[in-house]
N, C-alpha and C positions, 0 to 999 in steps of 0.2 A: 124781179129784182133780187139778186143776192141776198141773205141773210149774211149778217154780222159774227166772223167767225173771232172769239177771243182765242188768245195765246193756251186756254184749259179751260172746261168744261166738264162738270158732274156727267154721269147718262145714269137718272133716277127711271127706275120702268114701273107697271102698274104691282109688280110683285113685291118691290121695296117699299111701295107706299103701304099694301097689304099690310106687310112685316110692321110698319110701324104704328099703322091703324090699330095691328092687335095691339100690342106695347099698351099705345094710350088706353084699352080698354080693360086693360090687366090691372092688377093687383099693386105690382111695382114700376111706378116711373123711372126710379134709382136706385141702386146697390142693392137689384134683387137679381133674379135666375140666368136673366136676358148677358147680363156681364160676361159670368162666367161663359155661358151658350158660346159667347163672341169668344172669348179667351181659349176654349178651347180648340173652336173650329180657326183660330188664327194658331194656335200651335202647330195643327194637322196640314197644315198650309204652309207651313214654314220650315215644319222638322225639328221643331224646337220642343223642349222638354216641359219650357214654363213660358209661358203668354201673359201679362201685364198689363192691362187696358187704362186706360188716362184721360188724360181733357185734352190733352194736344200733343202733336209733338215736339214740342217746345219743353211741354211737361215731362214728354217722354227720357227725352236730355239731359231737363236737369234733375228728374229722379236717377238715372244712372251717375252725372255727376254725385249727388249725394252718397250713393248705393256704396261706390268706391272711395269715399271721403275726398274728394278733393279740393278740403279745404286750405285759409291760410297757410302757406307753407311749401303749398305745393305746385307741381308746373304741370302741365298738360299741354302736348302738340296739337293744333290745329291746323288742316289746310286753308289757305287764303282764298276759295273760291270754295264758299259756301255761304249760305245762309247765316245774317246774323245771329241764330237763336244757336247754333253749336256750341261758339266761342262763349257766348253769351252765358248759356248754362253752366260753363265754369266758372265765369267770375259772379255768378250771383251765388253762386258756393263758397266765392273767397278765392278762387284759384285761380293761381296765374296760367295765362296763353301765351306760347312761343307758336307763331304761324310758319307754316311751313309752305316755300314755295309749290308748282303743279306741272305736269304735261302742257305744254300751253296747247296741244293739238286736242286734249281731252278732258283739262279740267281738273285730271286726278293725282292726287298727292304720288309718287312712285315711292319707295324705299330709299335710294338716292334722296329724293327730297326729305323725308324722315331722317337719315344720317344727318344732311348738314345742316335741318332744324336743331339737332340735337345739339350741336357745337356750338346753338348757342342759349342753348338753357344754364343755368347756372353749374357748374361744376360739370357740365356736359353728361347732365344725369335729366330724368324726367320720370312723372310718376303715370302719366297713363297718354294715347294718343285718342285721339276722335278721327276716324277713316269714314271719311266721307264719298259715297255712290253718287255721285253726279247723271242726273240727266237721263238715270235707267241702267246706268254703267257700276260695274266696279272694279278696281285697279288688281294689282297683285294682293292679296288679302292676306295668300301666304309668304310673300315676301316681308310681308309689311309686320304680320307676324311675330313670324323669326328672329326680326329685328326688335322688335320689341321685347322680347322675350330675353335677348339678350342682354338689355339692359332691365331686367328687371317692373316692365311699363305694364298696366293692363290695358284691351284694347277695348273701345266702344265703336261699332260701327253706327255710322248716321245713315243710316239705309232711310230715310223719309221720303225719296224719290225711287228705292228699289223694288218693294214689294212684287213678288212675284222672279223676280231676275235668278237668273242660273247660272253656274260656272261650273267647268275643271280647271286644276292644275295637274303641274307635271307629276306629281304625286297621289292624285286624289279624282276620283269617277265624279260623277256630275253631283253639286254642291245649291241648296239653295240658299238665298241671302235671307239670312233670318235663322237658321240654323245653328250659326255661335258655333261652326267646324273652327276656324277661327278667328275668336272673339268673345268675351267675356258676358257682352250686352250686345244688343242690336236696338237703335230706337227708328220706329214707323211713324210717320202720317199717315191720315186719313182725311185732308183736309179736301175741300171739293175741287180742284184740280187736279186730284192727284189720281191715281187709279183704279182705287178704294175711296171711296168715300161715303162721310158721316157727318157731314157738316163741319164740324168740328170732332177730333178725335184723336187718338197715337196711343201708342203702344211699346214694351219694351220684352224683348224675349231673350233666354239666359235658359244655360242649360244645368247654370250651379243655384239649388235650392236655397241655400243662404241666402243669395242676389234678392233671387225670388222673393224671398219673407220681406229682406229691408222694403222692397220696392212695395210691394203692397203695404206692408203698414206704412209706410211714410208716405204714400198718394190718400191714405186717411187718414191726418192727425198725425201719425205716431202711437196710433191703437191700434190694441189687440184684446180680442175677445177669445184666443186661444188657454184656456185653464193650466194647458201645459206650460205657458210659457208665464204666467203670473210668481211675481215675486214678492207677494204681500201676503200671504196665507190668512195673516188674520181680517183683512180689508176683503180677498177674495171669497172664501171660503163659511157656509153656515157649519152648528156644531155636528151637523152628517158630513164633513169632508166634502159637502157638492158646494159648486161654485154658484154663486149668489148669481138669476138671472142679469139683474142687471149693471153688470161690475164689467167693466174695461180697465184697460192699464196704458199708461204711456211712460216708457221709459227714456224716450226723446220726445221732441216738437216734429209735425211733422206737418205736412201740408195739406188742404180742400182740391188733388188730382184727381177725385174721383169722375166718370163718365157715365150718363144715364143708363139708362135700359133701351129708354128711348131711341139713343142712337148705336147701341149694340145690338140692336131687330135690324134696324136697318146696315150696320156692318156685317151681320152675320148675312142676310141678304146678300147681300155685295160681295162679298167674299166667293161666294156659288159662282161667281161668274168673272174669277180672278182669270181664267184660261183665256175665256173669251175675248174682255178685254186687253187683255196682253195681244193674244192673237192678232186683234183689229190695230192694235198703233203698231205693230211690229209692219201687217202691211200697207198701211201707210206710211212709216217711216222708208217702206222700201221702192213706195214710189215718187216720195221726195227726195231722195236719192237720184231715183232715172229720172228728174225732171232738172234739181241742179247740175247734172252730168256738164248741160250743156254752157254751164257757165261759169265752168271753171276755167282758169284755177282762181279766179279774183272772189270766187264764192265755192267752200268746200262744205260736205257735212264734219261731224265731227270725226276725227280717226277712230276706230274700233279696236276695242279690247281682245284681243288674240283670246278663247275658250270661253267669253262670255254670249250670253245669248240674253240681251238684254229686253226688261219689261220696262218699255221705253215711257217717262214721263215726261219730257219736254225733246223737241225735234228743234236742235241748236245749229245753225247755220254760223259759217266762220267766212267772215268778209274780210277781204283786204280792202279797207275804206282809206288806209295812204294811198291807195293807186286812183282810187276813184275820186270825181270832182263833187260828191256831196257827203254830207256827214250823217251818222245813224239816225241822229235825232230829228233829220229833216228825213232819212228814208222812215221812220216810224210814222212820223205826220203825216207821208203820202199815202202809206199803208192805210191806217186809219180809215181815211178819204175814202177809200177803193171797200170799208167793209172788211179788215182785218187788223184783226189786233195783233199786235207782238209786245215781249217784255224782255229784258236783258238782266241774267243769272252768272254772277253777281259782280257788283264791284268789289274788290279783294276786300277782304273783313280788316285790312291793317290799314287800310287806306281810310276806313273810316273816320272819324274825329274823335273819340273815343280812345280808341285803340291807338291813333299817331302821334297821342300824348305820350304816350310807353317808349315808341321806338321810332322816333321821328324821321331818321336816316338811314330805315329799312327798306330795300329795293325786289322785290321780289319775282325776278324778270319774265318768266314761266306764267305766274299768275297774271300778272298785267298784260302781255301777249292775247293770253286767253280773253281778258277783259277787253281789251278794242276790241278783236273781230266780231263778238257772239251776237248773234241777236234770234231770239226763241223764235219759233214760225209756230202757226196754229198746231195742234195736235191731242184730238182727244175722240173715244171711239166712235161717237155719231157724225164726222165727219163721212161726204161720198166719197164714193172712189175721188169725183173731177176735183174733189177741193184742192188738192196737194196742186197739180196743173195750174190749177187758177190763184195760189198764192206765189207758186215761183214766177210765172209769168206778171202777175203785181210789183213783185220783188225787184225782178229784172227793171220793171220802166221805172219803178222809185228810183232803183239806182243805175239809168242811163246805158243800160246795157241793150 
């Protein structure tokens, strides 16, 4: 009998549980060695200068909103085909979200989309965009850039599905995501679907030290135990000029993001083994590829990014269900049946309830596109070789082909 494949799956081995057996038998549970271990071997992975560890990547988000202020006042772009927690982390700053339509072949915001977002932010100005990596992908980064740049915007990549992913452009030798070539911040998951994982976990990496400092003190509190940066002299400091052990400082509020140790044994773990895993859904994605070949064009994969060389987290099938005589929601229930799971990323973030109070008679046609056809197929590295075969082939009689 088949096992029960879900749409993502962790692949924990006996060396992660190792990593976290030691953890538990250490000194530090939390905010001790194991963090930083993680922060750094996530730099050297990424190319980035500064590494940021967190509770999630949700946290990860909305410490970068914070980091850039993007409080009352201000507007920030969002793509409509993302995860609620992008947009989301600017309005729990205070900041308004102008959505910006997507490829509907790919999900990803283009710079055209970014322009006629922008016509309609207030005074057709905006203070920062969020670029979101879809699916393992990421769009023009230097397009998308440029354009920002020229209006003044800072960029936050949502890389939470990228980790690992690589590009050129026309400009620039091979690029990894996380690197902040450009971008201001990058924020990571780690959640257990994703390709790293730590149960719970995210990250934010920046190659400007400033970013850096906010981000870390305001994932604790809003302290600092830095003596250099104390502004109390006579609160910090005994009558030798040294700073009293036990004196912190908080010159804002900040927040409880901090992440175990517990689960930085086991990301630093996992991390060792970013090549491999990339490697393994890359050849799975390229043999659900030669296996939807046959049934197109009424089912396509997703189009591909010209230079990227994607660390693919979800393997998105694009269905033409107007042509077909059944609907997704009946082809997921047959799935099911048959022992696979699927999920569908995302309904546009403007279509929410939420969000459709702001701009009721918003149409975003690119995004909605993208939104019928998608529907996730299994994909995570302990699949075999036959699995991909044996979910198109499901696919196929779900939906009558």
């Amino acid at each position: 009998m088949n096992s029960f494949l879900p749409y993502g799956r962790q692949v924990i081995e006996d060396d992660d549980i190792a990593a976290v057996v030691d953890a538990l038998r250490g000194e530090y549970l939390t905010t001790g060695p194991r963090v930083a271990e993680f922060e750094h071997a996530l730099a050297d992975a990424t190319g980035a200068k500064h590494a940021i560890a967190c509770a999630n990547g949700t946290a990860a988000l909305h410490l970068a909103a914070r980091a850039l202020n993007l409080a009352p006042g201000t507007t920030t772009i969002v793509p409509a085909i993302t995860f609620i927690a992008t947009a989301n982390a600017v309005r729990l700053n205070g900041g308004d979200v102008v959505f910006a339509d997507v490829d509907p072949d790919t999900g990803l915001m283009r710079p055209s989309d970014l322009a006629e977002a922008l016509s309609r932010c207030p005074d057709g100005t905006a203070n920062a965009v969020f670029n979101v990596h879809l699916a393992g992908q990421c769009g023009d980064v230097a397009g998308i850039r440029a354009l920002a740049r020229d209006h003044q915007m800072r960029v936050v990549e949502d890389a939470c599905h990228a980790i690992g992913t690589t590009y050129t452009t026309q400009r620039s030798a091979q690029r990894s995501v996380g690197d902040n070539s450009f971008a201001d911040l990058t924020c990571f998951s780690f959640h257990p679907v994703k390709t790293i994982a730590m149960g719970e976990g995210g990250a934010v990496t920046t190659n400007d030290e400033t970013l850096a400092k906010i981000i870390a003190r305001d994932r604790t509190h809003g302290m600092t135990r830095d003596a250099a940066e104390f502004v109390q002299p006579d609160e910090a400091f005994d009558d030798r000029h040294e700073a009293q052990p036990w004196y912190y400082e908080m010159d804002a509020p900040g927040l409880n993001y901090r992440i175990p140790d517990i689960l930085c044994a086991l990301g630093t773990s996992q991390l060792k083994k970013l090549a491999r895993f990339t490697a393994r859904r890359r050849d799975l994605v390229a043999r659900y590829d030669n296996e939807l070949a046959r049934l197109a064009p009424l089912v396509k994969p997703l189009a591909r990014v010209a230079g990227v060389r994607p660390a693919w987290h979800l393997y998105v099938a694009l269905i033409d269900f107007r042509a077909l005589p059944v609907g997704r929601g009946a082809v997921m229930r047959r799935l099911t049946s048959q022992g696979i799971g699927t999920q569908v990323h995302y309904l546009p973030v403007y279509r929410q309830p939420y969000y459709r109070e702001f701009t009721p008679q918003l149409v975003l046609p690119g995004a909605d596109e993208y939104y019928r056809r998608s529907l996730s197929l299994p994909l995570f590295p302990s699949m075999t070789d036959e699995d991909p075969a044996r979910v198109v082939a499901a696919l196929s009689a779900a939906l009558g082909l």
